[in-house]
C-alpha positions in Angstrom: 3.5 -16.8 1.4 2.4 -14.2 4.1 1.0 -10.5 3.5 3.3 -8.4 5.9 0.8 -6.4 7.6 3.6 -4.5 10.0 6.6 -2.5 9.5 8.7 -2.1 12.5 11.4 0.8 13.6 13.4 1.1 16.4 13.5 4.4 17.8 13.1 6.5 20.5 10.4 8.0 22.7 10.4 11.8 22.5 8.5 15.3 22.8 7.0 16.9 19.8 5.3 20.3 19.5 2.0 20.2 17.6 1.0 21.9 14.7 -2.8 22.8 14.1 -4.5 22.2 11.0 -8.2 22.4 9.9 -10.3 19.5 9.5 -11.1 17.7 6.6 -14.5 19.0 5.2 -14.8 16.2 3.1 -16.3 13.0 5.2 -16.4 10.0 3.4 -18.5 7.2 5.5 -18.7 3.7 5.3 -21.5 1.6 6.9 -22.0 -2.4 6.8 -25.7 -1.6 6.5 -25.9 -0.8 3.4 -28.9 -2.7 0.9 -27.6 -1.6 -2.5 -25.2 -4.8 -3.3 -26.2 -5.6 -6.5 -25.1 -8.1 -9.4 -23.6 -5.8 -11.6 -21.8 -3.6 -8.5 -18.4 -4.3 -10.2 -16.4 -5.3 -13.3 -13.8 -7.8 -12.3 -10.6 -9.4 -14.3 -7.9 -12.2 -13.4 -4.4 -11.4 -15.1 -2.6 -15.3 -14.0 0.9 -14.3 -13.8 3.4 -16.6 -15.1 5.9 -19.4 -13.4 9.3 -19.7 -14.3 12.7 -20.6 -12.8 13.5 -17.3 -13.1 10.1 -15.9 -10.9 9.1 -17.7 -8.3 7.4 -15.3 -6.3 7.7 -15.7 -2.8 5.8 -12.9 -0.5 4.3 -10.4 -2.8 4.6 -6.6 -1.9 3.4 -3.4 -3.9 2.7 -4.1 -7.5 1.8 -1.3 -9.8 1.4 -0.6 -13.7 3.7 1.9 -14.7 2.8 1.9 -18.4 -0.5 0.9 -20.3 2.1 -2.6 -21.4 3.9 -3.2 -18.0 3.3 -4.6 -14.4 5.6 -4.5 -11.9 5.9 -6.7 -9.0 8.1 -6.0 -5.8 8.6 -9.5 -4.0 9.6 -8.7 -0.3 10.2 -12.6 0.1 12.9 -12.6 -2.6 13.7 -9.3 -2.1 13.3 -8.8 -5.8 11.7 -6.6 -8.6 9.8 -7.9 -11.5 8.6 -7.2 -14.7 5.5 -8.5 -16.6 3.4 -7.4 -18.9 0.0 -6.6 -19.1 -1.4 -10.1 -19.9 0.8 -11.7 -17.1 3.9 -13.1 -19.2 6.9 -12.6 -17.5 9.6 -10.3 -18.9 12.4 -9.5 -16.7 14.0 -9.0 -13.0 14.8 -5.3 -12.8 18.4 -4.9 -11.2 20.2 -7.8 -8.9 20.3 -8.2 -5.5 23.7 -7.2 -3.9 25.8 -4.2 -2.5 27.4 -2.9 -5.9 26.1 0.1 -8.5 22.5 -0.8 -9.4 21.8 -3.4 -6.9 19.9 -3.7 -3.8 19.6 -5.6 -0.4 16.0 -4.6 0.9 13.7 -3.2 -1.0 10.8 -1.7 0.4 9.0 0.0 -2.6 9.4 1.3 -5.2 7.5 5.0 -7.8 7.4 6.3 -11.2 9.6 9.5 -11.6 8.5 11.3 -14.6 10.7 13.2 -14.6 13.7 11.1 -14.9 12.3 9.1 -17.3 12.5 6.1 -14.4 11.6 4.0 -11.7 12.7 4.2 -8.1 13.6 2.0 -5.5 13.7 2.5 -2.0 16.4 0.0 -0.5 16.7 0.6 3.2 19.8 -2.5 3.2 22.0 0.3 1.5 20.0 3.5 2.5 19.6 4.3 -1.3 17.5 5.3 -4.2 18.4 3.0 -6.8 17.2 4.6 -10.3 16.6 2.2 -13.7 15.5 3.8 -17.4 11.7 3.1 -18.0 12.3 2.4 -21.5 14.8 -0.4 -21.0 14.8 -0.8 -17.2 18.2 -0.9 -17.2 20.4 1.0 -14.4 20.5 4.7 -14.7 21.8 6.4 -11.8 22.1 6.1 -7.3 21.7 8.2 -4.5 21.7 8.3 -0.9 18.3 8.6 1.0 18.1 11.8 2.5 16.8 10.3 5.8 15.0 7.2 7.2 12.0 6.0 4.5 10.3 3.4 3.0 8.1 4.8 0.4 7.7 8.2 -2.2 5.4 9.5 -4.6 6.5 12.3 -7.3 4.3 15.5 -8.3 3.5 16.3 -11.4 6.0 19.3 -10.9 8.9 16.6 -9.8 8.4 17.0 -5.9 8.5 13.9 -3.9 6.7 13.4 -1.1 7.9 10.4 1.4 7.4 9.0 5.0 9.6 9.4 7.7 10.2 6.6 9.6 13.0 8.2 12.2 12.5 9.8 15.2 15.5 11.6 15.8 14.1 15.0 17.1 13.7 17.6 14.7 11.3 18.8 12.0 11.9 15.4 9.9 12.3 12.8 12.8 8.6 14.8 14.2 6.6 14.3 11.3 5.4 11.7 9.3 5.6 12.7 6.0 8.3 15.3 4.2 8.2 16.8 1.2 11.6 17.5 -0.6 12.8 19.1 -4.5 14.0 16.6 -6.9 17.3 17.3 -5.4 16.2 16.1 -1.7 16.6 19.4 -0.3 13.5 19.4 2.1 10.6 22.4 1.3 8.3 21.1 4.1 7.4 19.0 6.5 4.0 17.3 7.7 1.5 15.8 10.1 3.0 15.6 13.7 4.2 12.5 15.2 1.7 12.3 18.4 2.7 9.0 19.3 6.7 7.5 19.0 7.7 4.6 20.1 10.1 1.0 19.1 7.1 -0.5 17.5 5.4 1.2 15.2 2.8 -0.4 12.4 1.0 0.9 9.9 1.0 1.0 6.2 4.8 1.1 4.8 3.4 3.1 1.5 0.7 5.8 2.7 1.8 8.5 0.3 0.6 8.0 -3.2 0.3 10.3 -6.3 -3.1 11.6 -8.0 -4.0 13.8 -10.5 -0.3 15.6 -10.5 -0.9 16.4 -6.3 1.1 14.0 -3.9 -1.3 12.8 -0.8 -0.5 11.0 2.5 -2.4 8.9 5.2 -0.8 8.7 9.0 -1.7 5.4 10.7 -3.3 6.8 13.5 -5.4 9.5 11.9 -8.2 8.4 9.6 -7.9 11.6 7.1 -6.1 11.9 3.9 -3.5 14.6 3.3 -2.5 16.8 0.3 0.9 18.1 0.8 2.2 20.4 -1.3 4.9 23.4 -2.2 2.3 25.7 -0.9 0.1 23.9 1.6 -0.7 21.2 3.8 -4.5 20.2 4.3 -6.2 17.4 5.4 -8.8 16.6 2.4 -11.0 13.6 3.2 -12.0 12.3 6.7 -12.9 8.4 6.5 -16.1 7.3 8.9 -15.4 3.2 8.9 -18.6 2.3 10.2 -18.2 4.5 13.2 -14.6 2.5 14.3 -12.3 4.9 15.1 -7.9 5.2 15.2 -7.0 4.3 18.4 -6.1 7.4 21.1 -2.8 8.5 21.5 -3.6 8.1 25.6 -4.6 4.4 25.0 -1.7 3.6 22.9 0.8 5.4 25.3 -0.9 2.7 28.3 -0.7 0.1 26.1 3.0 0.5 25.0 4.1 1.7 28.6 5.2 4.7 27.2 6.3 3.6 23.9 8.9 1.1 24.9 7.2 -2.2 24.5 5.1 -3.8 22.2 1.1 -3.0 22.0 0.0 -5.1 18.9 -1.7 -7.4 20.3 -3.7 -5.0 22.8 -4.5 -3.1 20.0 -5.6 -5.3 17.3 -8.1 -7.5 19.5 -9.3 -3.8 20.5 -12.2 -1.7 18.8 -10.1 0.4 17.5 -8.7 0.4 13.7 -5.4 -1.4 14.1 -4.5 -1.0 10.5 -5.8 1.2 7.3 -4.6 1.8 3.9 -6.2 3.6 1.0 -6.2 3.9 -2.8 -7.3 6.7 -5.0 -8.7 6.2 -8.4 -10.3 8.2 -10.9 -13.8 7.2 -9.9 -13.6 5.3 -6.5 -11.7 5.2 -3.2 -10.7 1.9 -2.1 -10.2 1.3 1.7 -9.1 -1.7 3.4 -9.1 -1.7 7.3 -8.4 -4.3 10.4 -10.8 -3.8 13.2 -10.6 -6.8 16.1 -8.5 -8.8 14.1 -11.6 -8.6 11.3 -10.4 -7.2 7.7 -12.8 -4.8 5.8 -13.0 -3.1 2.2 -14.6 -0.4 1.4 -15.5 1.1 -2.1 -16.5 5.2 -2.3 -17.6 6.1 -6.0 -16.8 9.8 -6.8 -19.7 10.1 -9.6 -22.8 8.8 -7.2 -21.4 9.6 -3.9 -22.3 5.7 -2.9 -20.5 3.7 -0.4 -19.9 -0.2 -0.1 -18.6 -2.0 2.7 -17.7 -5.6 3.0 -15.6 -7.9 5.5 -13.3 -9.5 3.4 -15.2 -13.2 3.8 -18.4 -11.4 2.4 -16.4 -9.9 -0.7 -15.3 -13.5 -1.4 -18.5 -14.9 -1.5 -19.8 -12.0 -3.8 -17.2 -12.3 -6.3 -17.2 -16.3 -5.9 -13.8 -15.8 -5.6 -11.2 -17.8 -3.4 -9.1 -17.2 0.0 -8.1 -13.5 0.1 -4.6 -14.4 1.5 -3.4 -10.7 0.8 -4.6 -7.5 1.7 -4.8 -5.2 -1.3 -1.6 -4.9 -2.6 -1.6 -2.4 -5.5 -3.3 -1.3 -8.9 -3.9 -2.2 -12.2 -5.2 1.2 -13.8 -8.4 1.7 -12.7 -8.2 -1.4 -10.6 -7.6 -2.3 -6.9 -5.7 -5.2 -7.3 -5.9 -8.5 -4.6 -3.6 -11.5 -5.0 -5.5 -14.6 -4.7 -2.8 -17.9 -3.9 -3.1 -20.9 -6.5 -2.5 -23.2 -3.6 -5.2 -21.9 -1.3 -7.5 -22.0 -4.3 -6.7 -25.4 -5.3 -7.0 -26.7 -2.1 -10.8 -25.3 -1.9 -11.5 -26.8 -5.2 -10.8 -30.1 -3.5 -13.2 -29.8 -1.0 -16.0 -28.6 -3.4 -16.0 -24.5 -3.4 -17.0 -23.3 -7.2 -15.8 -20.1 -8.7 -16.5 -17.7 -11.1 -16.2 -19.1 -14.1 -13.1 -16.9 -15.0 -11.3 -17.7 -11.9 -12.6 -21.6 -12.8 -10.5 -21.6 -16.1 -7.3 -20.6 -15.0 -7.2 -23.0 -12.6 -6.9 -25.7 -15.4 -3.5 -27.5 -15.2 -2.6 -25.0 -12.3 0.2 -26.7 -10.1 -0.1 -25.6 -5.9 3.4 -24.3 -6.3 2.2 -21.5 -9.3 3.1 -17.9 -8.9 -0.6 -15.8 -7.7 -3.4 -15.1 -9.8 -4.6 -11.1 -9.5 -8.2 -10.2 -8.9 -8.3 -6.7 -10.7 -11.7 -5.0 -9.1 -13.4 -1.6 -9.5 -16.4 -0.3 -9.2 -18.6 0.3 -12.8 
């Protein structure tokens, strides 16, 4: 199985006007030189999720807890959505893949509307929101998208806030994130669209939902975005050890205008080729690609401390195996990492030791096992 880093769009190369908005005066800054990694730094928990013939997960995508007694799983491989619950046991595949009433053909994401009483997904195979009960998870309702998107979060107030992925011209196809009623009748629009071209990359799910607000990241601006009914404002800047996005001028050289590819230019480059942040009650958690090198970072709210590992030095603090995945979702309080029986196994043959949690799950565990989570967060 293989993290999908990218999403691409085809699209065209066109003229925006910009919009001006004020700095973030929160800066939240990461260095690698940082002397305060001690012992007791986090509180970590493996949930080993169970293997059956009817979940054999393939490439995992977002996974979430909806509800203090259920996981979800979104398996881009498959292109299916599981359910397990809180201790790993596996309880059911939500929907069917197909092209009839409750069914999907490419999944991208999926949210918790409160509202409705249910969770969303986003299936960009039949352009649709496909809606199932959260007490049952059985199929409650359809609708079409209201434009081009892969991901949405819902306020407190029942606003959802999505990405745009278009680039049609016009207020939606010119920014990258839209807020809409539950209805999908649009109130606003936000964060200009600087750079447009066939290729774009980035995080498929950079709006999220915190404390009742919906926020948003752009992949080529290191700030954090609340968007709301009645204002748009950047929040919190991110310093990653003094790497910056890349410019809009060097991805416009790179790209030839926008109409070829520049991943490769830009992720052997100094620049961050790849970001994507998650908000908790406590901490920020930031993962980032500079030069083809992964990075996490950990922000604690109460002490206003920062950590910053590569992902090799993480793995060696934890004791923990191959970080296959980048971080792929959350688990209450905690940033959650998929960690590959088969990659661990195979270090366990040639002599790596692991924490002794991670140790005992690995008893009887077959290569061909669905992953084990490391669940992390700062104490």
């Amino acid at each position: 199985m293989r993290n999908a880093f990218f999403i691409f769009c085809i699209c065209m190369v066109a003229c925006t006007s910009v919009h001006q908005y004020d700095e973030a005066n929160t800066i939240i800054s990461f260095s690698s030189d940082n002397p305060d990694r001690q012992d007791s730094l986090f509180d970590v928990r493996y949930i080993k999720l169970e293997t059956n013939d009817n979940c054999l997960l393939k490439t995992m995508g977002q996974m979430g807890m909806v509800s203090d007694s259920l996981l979800l799983v979104l398996d881009i491989g498959n292109k299916l959505l599981y359910a397990f619950n809180q201790d790993g046991k596996y309880l059911c595949c939500i929907g069917a893949k197909g092209g009839g009433p409750g069914e999907y053909l490419i999944p991208t994401s999926f949210f918790i509307d409160k509202s409705r009483k249910s969770v969303g997904i986003i299936d960009i195979g039949r352009q649709k929101v496909i809606y199932y009960r959260m007490n049952n998870l059985l199929y409650q309702s359809e609708t079409d998208l209201p434009f081009e998107t892969t991901c949405c979060a819902v306020a407190e107030n029942g606003n959802m806030l999505w990405n745009s992925t278009g680039y049609a011209s016009g207020s939606i196809g010119d920014n990258y994130f839209v807020l809409t009623d539950k209805d999908f009748k649009v109130v606003q629009t936000a964060a200009d669209k600087l750079f447009k071209s066939g290729y774009q990359m980035g995080d498929s799910r950079n709006v999220y939902a915190f404390g009742g607000k919906t926020y948003a990241y752009s992949p080529f601006d290191l700030s954090l975005w609340e968007i709301g009914a009645d204002s748009i404002k950047k929040v919190v800047r991110f310093d990653l050890d003094n790497h910056s996005a890349p410019p809009v001028s060097f991805l416009m050289e790179k790209s030839e205008g926008g109409s070829k590819p520049y991943f490769s230019e830009l992720e052997n480059s100094d620049y961050v080729s790849y970001y994507t942040i998650r908000e908790f009650a406590d901490y920020y958690c930031v993962l980032y690609i500079v030069n083809n090198e992964r990075f996490i970072g950990f922000f604690d709210k109460m002490t206003g401390r920062s950590y910053l590992f590569t992902i090799k030095e993480l793995q060696k603090y934890l004791d923990t195996g191959k970080m296959t995945y980048l971080l792929s979702g959350f688990l209450n309080e905690y940033s959650v990492f998929p960690l590959m029986v088969s990659d661990l196994l195979e270090e366990k043959s040639q002599g790596v030791f692991f924490h002794k949690k991670l140790e005992s799950l690995l008893q009887n565990a077959s290569p061909d096992d669905n992953p084990i989570l490391m669940c992390v967060r700062l104490k």
